[in-house]
C-alpha positions in Angstrom: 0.0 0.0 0.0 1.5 3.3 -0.6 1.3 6.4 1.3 0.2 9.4 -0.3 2.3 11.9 2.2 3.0 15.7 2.4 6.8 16.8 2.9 5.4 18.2 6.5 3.9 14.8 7.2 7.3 12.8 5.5 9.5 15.1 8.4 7.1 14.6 10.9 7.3 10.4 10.7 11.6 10.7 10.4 11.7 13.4 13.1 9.5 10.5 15.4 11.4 7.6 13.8 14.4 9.1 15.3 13.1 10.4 18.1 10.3 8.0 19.7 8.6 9.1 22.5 8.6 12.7 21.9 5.9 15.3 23.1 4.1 16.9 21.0 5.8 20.5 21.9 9.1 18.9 21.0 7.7 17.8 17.7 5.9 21.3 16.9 9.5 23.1 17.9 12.0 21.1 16.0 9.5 21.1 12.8 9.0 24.9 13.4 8.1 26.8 10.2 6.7 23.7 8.4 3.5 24.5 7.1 0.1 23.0 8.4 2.1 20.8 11.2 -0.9 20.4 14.0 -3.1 19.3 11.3 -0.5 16.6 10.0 -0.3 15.3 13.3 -4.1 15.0 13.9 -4.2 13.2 10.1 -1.0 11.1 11.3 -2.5 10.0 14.0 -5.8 9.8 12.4 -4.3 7.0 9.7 -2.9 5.5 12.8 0.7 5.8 11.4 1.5 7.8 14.2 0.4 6.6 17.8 -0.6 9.1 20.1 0.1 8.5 23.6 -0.9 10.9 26.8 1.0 11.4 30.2 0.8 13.4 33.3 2.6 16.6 33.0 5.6 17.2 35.4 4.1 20.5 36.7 1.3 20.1 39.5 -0.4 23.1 38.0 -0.4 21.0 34.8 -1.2 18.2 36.1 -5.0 17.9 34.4 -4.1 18.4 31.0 -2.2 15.7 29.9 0.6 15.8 27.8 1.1 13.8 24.0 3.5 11.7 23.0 4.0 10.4 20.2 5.8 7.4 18.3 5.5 5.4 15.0 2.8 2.6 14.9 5.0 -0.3 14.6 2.7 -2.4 12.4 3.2 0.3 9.8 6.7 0.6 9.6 7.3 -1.5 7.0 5.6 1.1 5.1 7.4 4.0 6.3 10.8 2.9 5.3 12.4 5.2 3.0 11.1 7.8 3.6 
């Protein structure tokens, strides 16, 4: 099956192939300036090529909103190689 995917979305998946586990604010900062970025992860995740994961946040005061963390769905990447 191929992946129809966006240069954004293509430096989203080898920024989190490279860096699993990483929060969503360390995604948005080291991909700063691509265009459409929160919307490529929602569509990433969406797909289910991305996995979103959620955590407490370190911070007691933000502690209720729980932070993402993401990673590559394993049974996709096979399909990501290459990129």
């Amino acid at each position: 099956m191929s992946l129809n995917l966006t240069e954004t979305e293509k430096a989203i998946v080898k920024f989190v192939m490279e860096n699993p586990y990483s929060e969503k604010k360390v995604v948005l900062e080291a991909l700063e300036g691509k265009p459409g970025i929160e919307d490529s992860l929602d569509k990433l995740s969406n797909e289910m090529i991305l996995i979103e994961l959620t955590g407490p946040m370190e911070s007691s005061l933000e502690s209720r909103v729980p932070k993402k963390i993401y990673m590559v769905n394993p049974e996709r990447e096979s399909e990501l190689e290459g990129i």
